[in-house]
N, C-alpha and C positions, 0 to 999 in steps of 0.2 A: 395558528400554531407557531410557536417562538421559532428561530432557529438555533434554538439551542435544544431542543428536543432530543435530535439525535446524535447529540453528542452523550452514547450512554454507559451510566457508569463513572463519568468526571466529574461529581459534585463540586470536588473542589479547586478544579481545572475552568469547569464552567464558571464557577464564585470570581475568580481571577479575571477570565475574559470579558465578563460583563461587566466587573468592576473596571477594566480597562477603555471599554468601549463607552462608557457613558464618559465618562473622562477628555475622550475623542470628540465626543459630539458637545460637551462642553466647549471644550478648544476651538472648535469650527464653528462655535456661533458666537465665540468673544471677538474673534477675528473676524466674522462678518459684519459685527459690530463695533469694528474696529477697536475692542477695549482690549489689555492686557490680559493672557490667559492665564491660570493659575501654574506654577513651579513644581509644588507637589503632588504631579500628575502620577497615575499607575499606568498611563499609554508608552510606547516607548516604539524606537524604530525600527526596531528587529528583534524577532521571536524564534525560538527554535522549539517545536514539539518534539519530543524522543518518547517512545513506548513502545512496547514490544508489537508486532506484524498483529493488525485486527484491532488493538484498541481506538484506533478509531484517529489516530496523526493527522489524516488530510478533511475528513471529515469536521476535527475540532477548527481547524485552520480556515475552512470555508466558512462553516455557522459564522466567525472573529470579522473574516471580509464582508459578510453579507451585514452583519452590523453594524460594524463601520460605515456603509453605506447607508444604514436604515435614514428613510426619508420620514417618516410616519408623523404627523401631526400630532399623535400624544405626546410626543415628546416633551413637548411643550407641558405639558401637563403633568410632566414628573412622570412620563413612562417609560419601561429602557427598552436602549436600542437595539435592534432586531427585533422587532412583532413579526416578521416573518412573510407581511402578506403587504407589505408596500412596495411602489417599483425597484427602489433598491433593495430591496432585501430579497425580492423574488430573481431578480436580474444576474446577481450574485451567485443564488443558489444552484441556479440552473445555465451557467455560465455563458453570459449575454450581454454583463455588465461591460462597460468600456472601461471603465479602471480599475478591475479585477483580471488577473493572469492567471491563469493555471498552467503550470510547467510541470510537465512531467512525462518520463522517456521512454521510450518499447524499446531501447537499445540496451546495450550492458555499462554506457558510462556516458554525461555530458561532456562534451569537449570545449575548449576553449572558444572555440567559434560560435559556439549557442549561445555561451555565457555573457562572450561582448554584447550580442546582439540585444540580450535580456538585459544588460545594466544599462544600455542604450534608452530603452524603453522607458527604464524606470527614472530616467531625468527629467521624463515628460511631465507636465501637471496636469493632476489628474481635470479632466474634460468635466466632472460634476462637480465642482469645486470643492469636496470632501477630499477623500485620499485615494492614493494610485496604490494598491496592494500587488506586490509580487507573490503569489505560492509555488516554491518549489517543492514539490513533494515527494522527491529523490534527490533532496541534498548528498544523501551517502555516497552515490553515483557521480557525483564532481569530481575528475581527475587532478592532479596536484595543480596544473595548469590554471583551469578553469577555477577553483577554488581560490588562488590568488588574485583574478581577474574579480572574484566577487568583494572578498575583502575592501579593495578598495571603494566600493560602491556601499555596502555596508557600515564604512567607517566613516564613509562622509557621504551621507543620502541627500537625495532632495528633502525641501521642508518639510511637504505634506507624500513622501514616498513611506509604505511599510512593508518590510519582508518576513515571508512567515517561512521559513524554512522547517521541512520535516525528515527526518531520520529513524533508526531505530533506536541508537544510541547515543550519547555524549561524543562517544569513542570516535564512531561516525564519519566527525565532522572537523576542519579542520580548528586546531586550538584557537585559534588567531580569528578564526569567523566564531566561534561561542562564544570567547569572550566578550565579543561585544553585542550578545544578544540575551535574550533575557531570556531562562529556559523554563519549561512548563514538560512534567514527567507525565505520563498517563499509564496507566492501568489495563490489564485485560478485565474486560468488562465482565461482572457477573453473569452464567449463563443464564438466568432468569430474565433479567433485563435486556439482553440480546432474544431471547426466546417471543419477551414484548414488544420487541419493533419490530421483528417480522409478523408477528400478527397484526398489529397494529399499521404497520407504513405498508406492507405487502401483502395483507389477508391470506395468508397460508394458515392453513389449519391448525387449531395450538395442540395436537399433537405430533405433529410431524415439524412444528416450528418447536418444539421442547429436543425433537431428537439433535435437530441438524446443529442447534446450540451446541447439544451436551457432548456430541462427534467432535465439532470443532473446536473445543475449549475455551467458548467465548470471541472467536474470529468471529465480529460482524458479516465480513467480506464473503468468505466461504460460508459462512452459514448458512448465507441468503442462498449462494450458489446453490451449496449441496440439497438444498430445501427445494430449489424450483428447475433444476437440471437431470435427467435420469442421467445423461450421460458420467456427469461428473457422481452420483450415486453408486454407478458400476462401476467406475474407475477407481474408486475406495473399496471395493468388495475385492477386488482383485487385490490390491494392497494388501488387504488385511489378511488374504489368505496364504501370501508369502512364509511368514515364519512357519506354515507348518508343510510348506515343500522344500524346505531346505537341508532335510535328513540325509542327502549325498552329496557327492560334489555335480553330478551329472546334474540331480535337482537345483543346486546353488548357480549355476552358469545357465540354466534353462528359465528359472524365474529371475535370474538380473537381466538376460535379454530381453526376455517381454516386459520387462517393469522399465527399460529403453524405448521398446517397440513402443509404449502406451503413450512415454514423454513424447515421444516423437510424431506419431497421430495425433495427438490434442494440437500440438503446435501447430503442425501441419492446416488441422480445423482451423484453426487461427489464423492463419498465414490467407488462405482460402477466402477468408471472409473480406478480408485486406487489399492483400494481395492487388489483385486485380481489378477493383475500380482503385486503385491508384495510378496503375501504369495506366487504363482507359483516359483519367483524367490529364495525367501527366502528358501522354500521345494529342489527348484532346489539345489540349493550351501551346504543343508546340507545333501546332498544325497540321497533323498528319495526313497526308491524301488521302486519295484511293486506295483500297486496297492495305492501308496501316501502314503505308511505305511514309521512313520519315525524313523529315527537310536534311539538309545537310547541316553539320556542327550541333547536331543536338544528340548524339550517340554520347556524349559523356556527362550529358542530363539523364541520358537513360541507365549509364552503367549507374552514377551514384545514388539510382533510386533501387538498382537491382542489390546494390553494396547494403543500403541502408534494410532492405526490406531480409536479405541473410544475416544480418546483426540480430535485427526483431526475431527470425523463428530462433535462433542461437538462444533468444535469452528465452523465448517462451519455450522453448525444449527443459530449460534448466529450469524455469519457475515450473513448470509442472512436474517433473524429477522431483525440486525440493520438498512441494506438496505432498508429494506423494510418501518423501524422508520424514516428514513431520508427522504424517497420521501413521506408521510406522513408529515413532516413537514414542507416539501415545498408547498405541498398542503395548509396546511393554511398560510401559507406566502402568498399566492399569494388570500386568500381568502382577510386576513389582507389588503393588499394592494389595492383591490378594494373598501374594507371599507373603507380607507381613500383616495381614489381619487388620490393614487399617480398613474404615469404616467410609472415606472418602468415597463420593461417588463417583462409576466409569462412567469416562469418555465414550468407550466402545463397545454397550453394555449388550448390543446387537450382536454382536458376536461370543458372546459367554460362554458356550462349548469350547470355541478356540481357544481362549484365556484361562478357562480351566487346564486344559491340557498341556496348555504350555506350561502353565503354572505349578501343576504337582512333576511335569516331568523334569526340572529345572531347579535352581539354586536362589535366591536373590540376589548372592555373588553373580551366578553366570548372567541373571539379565540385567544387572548393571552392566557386567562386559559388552553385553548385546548394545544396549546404549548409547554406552562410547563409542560401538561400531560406528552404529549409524549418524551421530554426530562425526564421527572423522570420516565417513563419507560425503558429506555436506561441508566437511573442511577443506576435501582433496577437491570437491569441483568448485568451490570457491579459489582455489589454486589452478584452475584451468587442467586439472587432471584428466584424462579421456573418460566421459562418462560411465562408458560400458566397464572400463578398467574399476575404476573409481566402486563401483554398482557389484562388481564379482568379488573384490578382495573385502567388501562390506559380505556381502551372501557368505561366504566362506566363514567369515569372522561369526556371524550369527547360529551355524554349525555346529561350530566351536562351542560356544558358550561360554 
């Protein structure tokens, strides 16, 4: 299987990256053979993916590194690189390779300290004599700081260094690091073709791998979840039943607290799973006695793992919050859309009683207001607005209409 497989839905994103990588593996066998490589290459030293949450950013970005790496003897043969099933292409994929990087953060932003450390990295040659690939996969997450600190590494890379930087948007990213990378847009994938790799890569049944597609509007990422997780299944049932407890205010302040309580237990789960073989490991390495009693001068190895590990549930309170803003807004999408008799298919076709009812009780004026709620609730906590606060003056707003 290529590894280009699942990158699905970017025909002409994959056309680009293949066409780039054979390019690559040109150039690494002129110089092994010490000849001149060709000028009019489509490789280049930095790449930035942008496309909206689920088309598939880090995914496209890993298939690019595992190809670059491909070892495979057809090559020779006029075969392109990534076949998918040689040491480098497998090493890559499943992150093992020695000059492939995966960066990417549980925190709410990279700092300047990680980023020295990653351009440090990236002077190194790579150890297989092919290329050293950096993948940042939360470029947007770069503070002004650390963004400056890449620039420079990016403006002037090692020979055989490539970074693939990924975002959601151009916007993103600072001006000064897109410019000098070569950009590649990507697409939410068609639900169909999202519906076939979880049959296909994850054997879920292809009716309940068609639902969890058509729920998620094509988010790979969630789809797979919502398909093989009951938990995360109930946790959208409860979402979806919000707009129709929000007929007072008593009701609007009762479903924003539990639609808290939920963010807050999922992270929690998360946190739990972490959590604690961390600090075991951490305790482990700086020698703990008897008893977990620890050496002296290592309490501020302890605070800044206790530091880092309240960032991570910080951010996974908020990423499960936004999840939960987004199937909320597909919910009135698809209210919208029976409002105006288009023919488009729901998202959230599972609940068709609710979306009726909303729908004839309601305007297409008021559920676009509803909308914009819930987007400028997603704005106010991207502004660090108290969530609960953030969560009540969105319920209230949805009321309204």
């Amino acid at each position: 299987m290529a590894v280009w497989d699942d990158v699905v839905g970017q025909e002409r994103v994959r056309a680009q990256l293949s066409a780039a990588a054979r390019d690559a593996d040109l150039r690494v066998t002129a110089e092994a053979r010490g000849e001149q490589s060709s000028d009019a290459s489509k490789m280049t030293h930095a790449w930035l993916f942008t496309g909206p949450p689920g088309s598939g950013r880090s995914t496209a970005a890993r298939a690019f590194a595992a190809a670059l790496q491909c070892v495979s003897p057809d090559r020779a043969l006029g075969g392109e690189p990534g076949c998918g099933f040689c040491d480098g292409c497998h090493t890559a994929l499943v992150g093992t390779h020695a000059d492939v990087d995966v960066i990417r953060t549980d925190l709410l932003s990279i700092g300047v300290k990680e980023t020295r450390e990653l351009v440090r990295r990236a002077q190194l040659s790579p150890a297989g004599r092919r290329w050293q690939v950096i993948i940042l996969e939360d470029a947007d997450r770069l503070t002004e700081g650390a963004g400056n600190v890449l620039l420079k590494a990016v403006e002037e890379p090692a020979p055989r260094t490539v970074w693939l930087l990924c975002a959601p948007s151009l916007e993103d990213v600072l001006p000064t690091i897109r410019s000098r990378c070569r950009h590649l847009t990507l697409r939410t994938p068609p639900v169909a073709a999202v519906a076939d790799v979880l049959i296909r890569r994850d054997g879920i049944e292809p009716d309940v791998a068609a639902a969890a597609a058509r729920a998620t509007q094509g988010h790979i990422g969630r789809a797979r979840r919502l398909a093989t997780d009951e938990r995360a299944r109930a946790r959208r049932a409860t979402v979806l039943k919000l707009p129709l407890r929000v007929e007072d205010i008593g009701g609007c302040l009762k479903a924003a607290q539990e639609l808290i309580d939920a963010a807050a237990e999922d992270a929690k789960q998360v946190a739990e799973e972490v959590d604690v073989k961390e600090t075991e490991d951490l305790k482990a390495a700086l020698g703990a006695g008897a008893g977990g009693r620890m050496p002296r001068g290592t309490a501020g190895a302890m605070k800044e793992l206790e530091d880092r590990q309240k960032r991570r549930k910080t951010r996974s309170q908020r990423d499960s919050l936004d999840l939960a803003l987004t199937d909320l807004t597909g919910f009135y999408r698809d209210v919208l859309a029976l409002q105006m008799g288009s023919e488009v298919a729901l998202a959230n076709d599972d609940v068709r009683d609710a979306l009726d009812r909303i729908a004839r009780a309601s305007t297409p004026e008021g559920t676009l207001r509803r909308i914009e709620a819930v987007v400028a609730c997603r704005q106010a906590l991207d502004s660090n607005v108290a969530p609960l606060l953030a969560v009540e003056a969105m319920a209230v707003a949805l009321r309204a209409g």
